[in-house]
TORFIGU-698605 format. One record per atom (N, C-alpha, C, O, CB): x, y, z; residue in three letters. Coordinates in steps of 0.001 Angstrom, whole numbers, plus 500000, padded with zeros to 6 digits. Glycine has a CB too. Layout:
// residues N
XYZala/...
// end
This chain:
// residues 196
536342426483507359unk/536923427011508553unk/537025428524508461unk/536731428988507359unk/538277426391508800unk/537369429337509361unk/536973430602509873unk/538604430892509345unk/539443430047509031unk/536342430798511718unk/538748432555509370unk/540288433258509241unk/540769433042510412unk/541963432796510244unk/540440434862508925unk/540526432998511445unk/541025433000512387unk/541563431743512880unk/542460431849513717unk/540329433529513021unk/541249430728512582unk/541543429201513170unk/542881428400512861unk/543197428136511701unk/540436428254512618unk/543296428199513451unk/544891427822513305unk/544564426602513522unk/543633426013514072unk/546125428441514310unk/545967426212512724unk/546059424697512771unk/546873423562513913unk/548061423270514049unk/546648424488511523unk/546027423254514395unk/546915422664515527unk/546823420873515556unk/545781420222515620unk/546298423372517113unk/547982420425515501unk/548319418846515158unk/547912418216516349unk/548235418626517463unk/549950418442514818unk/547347417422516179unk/546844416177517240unk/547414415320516908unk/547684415357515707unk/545478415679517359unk/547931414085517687unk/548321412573517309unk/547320411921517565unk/546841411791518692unk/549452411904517984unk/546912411459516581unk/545116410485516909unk/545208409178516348unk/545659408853515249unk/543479411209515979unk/544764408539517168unk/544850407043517136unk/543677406454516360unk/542566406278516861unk/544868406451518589unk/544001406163515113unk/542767405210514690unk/541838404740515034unk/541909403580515441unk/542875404445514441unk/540315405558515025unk/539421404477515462unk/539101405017516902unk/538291404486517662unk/540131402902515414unk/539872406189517192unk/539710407057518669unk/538371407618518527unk/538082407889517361unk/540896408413518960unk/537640407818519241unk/536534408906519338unk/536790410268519593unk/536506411295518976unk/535684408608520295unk/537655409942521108unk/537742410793521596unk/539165411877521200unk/539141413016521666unk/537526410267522737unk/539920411600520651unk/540692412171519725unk/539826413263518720unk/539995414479518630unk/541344410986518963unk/538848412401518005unk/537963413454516732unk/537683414501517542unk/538146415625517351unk/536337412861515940unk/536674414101518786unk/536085415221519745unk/537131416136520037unk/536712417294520019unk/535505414678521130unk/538310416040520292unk/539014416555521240unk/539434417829519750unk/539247419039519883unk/540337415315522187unk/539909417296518659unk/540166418298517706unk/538834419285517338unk/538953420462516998unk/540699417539516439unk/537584418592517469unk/536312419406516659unk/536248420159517835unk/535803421270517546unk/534712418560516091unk/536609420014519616unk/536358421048520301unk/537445422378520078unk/537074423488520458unk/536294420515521659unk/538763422210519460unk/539612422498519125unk/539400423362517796unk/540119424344517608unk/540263421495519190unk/538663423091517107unk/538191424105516296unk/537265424674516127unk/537059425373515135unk/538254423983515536unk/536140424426517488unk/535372425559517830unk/536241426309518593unk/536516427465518273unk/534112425283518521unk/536697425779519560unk/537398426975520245unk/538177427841519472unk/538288428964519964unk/538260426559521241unk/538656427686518583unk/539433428984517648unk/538787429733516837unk/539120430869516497unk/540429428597516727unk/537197428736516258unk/536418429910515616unk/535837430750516437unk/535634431927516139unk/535414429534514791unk/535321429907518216unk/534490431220518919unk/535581432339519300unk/535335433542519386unk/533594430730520490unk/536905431696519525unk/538214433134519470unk/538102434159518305unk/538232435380518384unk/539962432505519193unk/537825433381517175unk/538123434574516155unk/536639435630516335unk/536546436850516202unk/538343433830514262unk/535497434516516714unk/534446435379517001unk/534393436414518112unk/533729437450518142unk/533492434639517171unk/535022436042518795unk/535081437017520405unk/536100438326520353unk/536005439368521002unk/535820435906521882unk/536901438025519576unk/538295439019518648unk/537047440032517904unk/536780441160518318unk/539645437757516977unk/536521439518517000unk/535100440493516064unk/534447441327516567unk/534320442506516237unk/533904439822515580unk/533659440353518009unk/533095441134518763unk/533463442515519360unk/533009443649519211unk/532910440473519490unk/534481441963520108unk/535383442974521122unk/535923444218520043unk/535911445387520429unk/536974441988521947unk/536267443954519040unk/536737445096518009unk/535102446129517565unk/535010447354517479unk/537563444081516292unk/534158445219517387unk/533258445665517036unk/532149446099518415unk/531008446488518165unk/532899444734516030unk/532517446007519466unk/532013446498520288unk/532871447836520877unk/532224448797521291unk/531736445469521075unk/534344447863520898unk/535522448608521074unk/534700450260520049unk/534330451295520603unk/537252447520520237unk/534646450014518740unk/534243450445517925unk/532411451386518400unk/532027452409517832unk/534438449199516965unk/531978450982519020unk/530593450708519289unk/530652451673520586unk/529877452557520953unk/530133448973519511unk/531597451288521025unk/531549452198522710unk/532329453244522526unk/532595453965523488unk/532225451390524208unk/533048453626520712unk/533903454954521001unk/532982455739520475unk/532782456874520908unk/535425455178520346unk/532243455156519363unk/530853455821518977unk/530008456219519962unk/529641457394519947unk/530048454997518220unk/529549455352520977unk/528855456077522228unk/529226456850522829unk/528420457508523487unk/528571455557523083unk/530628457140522891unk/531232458248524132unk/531039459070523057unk/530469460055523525unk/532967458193525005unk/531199459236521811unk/530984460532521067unk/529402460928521067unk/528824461997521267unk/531545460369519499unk/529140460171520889unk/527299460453520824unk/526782460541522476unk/525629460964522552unk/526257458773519903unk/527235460314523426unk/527165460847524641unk/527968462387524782unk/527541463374525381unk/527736459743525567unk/528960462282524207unk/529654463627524486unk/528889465031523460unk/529443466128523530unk/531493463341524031unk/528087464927522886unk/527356465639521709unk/525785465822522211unk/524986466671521815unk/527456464653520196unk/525592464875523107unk/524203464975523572unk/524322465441524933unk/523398465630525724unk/523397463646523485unk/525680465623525139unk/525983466122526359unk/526201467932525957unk/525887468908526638unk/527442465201527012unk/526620467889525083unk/526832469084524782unk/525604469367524475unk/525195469948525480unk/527780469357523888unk/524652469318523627unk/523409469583523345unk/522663469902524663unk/522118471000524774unk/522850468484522589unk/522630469337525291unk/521639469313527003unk/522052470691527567unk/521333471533528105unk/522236467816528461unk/523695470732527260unk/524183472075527794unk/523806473089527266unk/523925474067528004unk/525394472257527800unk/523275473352526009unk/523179474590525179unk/521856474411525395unk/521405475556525409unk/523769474739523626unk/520949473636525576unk/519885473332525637unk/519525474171527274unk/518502474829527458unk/519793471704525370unk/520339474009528067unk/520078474657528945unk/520055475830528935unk/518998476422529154unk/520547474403529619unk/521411476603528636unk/521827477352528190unk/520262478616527590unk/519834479643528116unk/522842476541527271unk/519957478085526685unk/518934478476525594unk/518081478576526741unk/517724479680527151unk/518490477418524219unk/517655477296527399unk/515832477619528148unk/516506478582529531unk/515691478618530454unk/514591475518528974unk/517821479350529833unk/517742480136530690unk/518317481506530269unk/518792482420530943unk/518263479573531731unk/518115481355528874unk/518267482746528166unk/516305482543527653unk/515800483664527584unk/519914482790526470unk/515727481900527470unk/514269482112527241unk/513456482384528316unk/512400482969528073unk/513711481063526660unk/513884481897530181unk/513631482162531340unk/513381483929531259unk/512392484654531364unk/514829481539532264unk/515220484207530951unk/515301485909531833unk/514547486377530728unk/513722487209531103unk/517091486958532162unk/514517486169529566unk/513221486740528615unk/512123487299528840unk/511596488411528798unk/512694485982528011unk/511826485858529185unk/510028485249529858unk/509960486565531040unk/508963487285531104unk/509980482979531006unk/511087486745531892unk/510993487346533259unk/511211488669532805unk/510974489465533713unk/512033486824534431unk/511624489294531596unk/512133490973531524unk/511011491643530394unk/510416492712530264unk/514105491183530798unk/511097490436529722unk/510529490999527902unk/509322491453528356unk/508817492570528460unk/510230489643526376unk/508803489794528723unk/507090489607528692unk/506426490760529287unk/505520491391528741unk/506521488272529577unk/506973491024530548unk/506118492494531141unk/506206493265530678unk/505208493983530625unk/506248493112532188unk/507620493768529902unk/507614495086529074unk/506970495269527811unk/506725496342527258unk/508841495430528794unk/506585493470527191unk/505541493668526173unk/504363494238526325unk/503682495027525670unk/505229492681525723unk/504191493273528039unk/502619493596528396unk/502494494752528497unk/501594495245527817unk/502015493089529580unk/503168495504529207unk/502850496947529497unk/502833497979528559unk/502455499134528755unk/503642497386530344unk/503375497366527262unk/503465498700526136unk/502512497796525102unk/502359498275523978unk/505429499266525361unk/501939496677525365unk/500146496686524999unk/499331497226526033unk/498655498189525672unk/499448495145524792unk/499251497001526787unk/498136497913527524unk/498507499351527434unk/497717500025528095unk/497968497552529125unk/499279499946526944unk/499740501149526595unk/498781501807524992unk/497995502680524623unk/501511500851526415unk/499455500807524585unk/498775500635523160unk/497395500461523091unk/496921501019522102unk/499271499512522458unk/496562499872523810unk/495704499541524153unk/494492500836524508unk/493337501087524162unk/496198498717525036unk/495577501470525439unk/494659503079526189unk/495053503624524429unk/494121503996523717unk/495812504468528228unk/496172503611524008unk/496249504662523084unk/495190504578522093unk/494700505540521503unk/497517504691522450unk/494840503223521940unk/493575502516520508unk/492485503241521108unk/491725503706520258unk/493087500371520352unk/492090503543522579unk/490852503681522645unk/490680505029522747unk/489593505450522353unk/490284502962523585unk/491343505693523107unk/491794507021523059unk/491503507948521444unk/490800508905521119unk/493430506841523436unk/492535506984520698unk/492365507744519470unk/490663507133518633unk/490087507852517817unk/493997507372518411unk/490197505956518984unk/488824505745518777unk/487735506422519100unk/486631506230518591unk/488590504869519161unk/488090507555520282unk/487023508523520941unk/487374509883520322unk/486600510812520091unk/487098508588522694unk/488872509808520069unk/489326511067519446unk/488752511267517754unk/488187512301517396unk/491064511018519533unk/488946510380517048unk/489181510055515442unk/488130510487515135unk/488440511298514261unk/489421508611514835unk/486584510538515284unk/485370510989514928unk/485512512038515034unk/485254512620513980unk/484357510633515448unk/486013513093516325unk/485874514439516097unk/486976515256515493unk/486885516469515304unk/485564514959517225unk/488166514425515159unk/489169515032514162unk/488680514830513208unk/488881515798512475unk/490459514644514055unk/487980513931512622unk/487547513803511356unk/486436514717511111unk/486419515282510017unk/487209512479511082unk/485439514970512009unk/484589516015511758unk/485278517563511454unk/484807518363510645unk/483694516023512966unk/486147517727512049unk/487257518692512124unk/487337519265510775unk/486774520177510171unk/488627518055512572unk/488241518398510527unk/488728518161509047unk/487880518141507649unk/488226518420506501unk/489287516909509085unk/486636517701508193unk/485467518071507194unk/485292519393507140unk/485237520040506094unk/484140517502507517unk/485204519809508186unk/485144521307508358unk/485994522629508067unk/485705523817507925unk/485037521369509402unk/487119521918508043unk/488207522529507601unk/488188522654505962unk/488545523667505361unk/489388521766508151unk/487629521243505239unk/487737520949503654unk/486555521696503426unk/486363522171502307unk/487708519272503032unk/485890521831504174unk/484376522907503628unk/484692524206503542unk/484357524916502594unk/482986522993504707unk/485643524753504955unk/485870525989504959unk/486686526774503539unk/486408527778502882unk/486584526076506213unk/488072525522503448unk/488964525872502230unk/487891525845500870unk/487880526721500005unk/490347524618502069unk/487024524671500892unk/486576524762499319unk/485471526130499432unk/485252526763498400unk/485659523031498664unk/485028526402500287unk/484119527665500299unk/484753529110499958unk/484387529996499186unk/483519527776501723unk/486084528973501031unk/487211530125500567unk/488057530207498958unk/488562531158498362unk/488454529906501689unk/487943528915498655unk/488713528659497230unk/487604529024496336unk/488111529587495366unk/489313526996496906unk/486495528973496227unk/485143529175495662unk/485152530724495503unk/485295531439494510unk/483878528580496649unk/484959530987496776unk/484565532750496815unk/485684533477496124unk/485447534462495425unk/484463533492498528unk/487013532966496321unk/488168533950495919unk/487622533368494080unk/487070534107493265unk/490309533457496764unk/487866532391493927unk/487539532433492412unk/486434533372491756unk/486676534019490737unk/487138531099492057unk/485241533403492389unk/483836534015492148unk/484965535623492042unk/485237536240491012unk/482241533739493788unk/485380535912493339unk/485900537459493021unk/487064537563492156unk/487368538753492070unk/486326538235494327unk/487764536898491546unk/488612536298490387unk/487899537021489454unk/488204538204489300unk/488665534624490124unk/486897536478488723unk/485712536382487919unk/484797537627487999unk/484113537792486989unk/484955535171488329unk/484612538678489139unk/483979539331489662unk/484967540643488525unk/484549541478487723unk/483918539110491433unk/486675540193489066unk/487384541614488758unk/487418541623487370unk/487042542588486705unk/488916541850489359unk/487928540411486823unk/487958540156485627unk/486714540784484880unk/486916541525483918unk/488099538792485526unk/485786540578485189unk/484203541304484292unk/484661543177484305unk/484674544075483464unk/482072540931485696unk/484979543053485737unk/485022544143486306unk/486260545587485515unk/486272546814485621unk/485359543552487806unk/486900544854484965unk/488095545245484303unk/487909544997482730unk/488730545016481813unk/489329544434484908unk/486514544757482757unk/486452544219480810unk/486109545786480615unk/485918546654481467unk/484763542685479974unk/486093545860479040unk/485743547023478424unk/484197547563478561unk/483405546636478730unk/486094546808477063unk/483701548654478529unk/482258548908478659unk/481528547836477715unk/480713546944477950unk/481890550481478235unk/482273548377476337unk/481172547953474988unk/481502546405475073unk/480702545655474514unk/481606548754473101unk/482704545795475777unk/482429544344475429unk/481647543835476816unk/481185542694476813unk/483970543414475062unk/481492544695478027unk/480943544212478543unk/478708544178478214unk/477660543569478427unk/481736544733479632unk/479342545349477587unk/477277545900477313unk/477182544402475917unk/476163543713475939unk/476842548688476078unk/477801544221475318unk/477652543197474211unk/477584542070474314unk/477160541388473381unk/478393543172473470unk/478075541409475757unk/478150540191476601unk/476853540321477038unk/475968539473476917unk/479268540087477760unk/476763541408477551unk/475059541481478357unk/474031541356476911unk/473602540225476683unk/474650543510479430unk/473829541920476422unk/472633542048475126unk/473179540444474654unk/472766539546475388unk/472904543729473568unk/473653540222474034unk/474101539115472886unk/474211537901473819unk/473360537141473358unk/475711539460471975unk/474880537175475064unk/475189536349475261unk/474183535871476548unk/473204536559476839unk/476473536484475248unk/474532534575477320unk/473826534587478250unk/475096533952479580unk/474654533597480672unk/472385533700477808unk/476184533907479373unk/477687533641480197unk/477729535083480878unk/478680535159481655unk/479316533286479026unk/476996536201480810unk/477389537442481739unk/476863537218483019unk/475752536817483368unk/476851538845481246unk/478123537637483828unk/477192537654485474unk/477000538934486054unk/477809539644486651unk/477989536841486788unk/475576539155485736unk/474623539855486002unk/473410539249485619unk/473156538443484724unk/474800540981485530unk/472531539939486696unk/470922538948486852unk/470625539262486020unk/471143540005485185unk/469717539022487857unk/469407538587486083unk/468387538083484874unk/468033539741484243unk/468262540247483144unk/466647537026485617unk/467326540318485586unk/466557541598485379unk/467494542494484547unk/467007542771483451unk/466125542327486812unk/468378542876484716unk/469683543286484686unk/470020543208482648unk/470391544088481871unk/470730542016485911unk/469700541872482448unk/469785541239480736unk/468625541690480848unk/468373542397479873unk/470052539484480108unk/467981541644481396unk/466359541911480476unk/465967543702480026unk/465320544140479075unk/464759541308481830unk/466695544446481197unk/466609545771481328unk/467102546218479622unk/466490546762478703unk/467644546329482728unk/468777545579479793unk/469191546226478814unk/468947545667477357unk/469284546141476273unk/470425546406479088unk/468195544409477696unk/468341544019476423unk/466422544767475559unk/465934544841474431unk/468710541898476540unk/466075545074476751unk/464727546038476501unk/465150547549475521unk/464835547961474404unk/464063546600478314unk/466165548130476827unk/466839549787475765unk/467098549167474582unk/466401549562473647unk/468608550760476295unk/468323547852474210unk/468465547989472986unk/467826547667471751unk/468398547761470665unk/469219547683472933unk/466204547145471957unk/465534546798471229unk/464751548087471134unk/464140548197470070unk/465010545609471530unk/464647548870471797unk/464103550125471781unk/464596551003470694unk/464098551692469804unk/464314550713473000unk/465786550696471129unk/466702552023470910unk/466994551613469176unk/467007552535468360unk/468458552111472168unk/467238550056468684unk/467540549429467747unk/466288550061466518unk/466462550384465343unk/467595547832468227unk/464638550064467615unk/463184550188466692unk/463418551621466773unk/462403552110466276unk/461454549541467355unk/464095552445467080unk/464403553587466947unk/464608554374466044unk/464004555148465302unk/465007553665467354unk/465801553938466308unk/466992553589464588unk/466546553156463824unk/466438553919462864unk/468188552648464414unk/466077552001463647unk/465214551779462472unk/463822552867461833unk/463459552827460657unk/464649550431462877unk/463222553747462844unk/462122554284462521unk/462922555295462270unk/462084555955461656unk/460953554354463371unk/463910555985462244unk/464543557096461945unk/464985556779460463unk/464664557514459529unk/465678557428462980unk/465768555601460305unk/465908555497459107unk/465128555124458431unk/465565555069457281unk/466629555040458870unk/463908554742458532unk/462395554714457576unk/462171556032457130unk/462302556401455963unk/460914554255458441unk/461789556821458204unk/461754558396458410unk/462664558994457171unk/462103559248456105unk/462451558882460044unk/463908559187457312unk/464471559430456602unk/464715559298455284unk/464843560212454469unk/464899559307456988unk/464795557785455038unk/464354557071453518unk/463204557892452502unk/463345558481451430unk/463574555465453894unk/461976557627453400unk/461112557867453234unk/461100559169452512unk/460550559220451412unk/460603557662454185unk/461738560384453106unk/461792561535452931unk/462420561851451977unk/462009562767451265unk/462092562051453759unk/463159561431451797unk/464407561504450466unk/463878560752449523unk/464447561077448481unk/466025560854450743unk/463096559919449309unk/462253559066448462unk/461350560353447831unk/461349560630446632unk/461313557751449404unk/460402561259449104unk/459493562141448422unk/460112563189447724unk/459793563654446630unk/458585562691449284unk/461338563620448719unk/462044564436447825unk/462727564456446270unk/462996565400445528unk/462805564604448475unk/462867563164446131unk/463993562605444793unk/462139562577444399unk/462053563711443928unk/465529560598444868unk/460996562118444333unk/459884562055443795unk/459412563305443349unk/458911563276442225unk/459098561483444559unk/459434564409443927unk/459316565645443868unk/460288566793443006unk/460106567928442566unk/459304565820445080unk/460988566187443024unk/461892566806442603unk/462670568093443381unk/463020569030442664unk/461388567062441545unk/462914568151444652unk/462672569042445148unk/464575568963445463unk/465386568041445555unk/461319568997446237unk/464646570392445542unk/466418570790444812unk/467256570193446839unk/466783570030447964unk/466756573787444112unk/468073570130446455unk/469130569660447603unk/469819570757447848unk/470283571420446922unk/470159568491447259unk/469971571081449076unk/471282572605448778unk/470874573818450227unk/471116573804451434unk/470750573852446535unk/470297574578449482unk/469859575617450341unk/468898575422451308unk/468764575580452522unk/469446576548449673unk/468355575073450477unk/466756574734451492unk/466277573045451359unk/466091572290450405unk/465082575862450661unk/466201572921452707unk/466438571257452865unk/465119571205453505unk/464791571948454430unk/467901570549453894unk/464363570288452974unk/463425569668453571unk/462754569557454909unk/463563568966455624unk/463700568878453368unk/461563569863455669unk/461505569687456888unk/460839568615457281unk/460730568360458480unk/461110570626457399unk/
// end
């Protein structure tokens, strides 16, 4: 038997039928009570859950609205002001695409001009610097080295005098040797009268 089913006394006559029946309807009827009690609690239960889950999906629908008429005035304010500052953007891309080749040529021109000006001022750097060296270290750079800037002709000139001038010197001091050789051979006195 069920929790719910109470006990209720019949006087039944031996051998009755309808007595048994009358109690077995008697204790369905108290189990479908205890069942209909279950139900009703568990449907009670069932419909407070729905008003909450209606009241939440009610709220949802609202914010939901809410949302698609804050995405509306969007749609209606943003979108054109996007559009219009791309097609803005748009002139500006093509603009600076017609522009950018001849700034860049520009600018080549500009990096040619500076490295040409940075060039020349160095060259005259280099120019004063020679220019400010000593004679003899500059004449000794020229003969001896080949880092002097001065042309070719220029090294060749001088390096001509000083081979000249070097077989010179040398033939003077042959000359000389020579002479003092005949003299010390000769015997010829040092002093008064010197050799011609």
């Amino acid at each position: 038997m069920d929790r719910h089913s109470s006990k209720v006394e019949y006087r039944t006559v031996p051998g009755s039928g309808l007595n048994e029946a009358a109690r077995r309807v008697a204790v369905r009827a108290v189990q479908y009570d205890g069942h209909l009690k279950d139900l009703d609690t568990k449907l009670r239960e069932s419909l407070s859950n729905l008003r909450a889950i209606e009241g939440s999906v009610k709220d949802t629908i609202i914010e939901l609205h809410k949302t698609e008429q804050k995405a509306d005035i969007v749609l209606e304010t943003d979108v054109p002001k996007l559009r219009d500052e791309l097609e803005k953007s748009l002139v500006m891309l093509q603009d600076l695409s017609y522009r950018l080749p001849r700034i860049r040529s520009r600018v080549a021109n500009i990096q040619h001009a500076y490295d040409s000006g940075r060039m020349k001022a160095q060259q005259l750097v280099h120019d004063l610097l020679w220019l400010n060296t000593d004679f003899h270290e500059r004449w000794r750079l020229i003969i001896f080295t080949s880092s002097a800037p001065v042309s070719w002709r220029w090294k060749l000139t001088m390096r001509l005098l000083f081979g000249v001038a070097v077989v010179t010197l040398l033939w003077m001091m042959w000359a000389a040797i020579g002479g003092a050789y005949r003299a010390h051979r000769q015997r010829l006195l040092w002093g008064e009268r010197l050799m011609s």
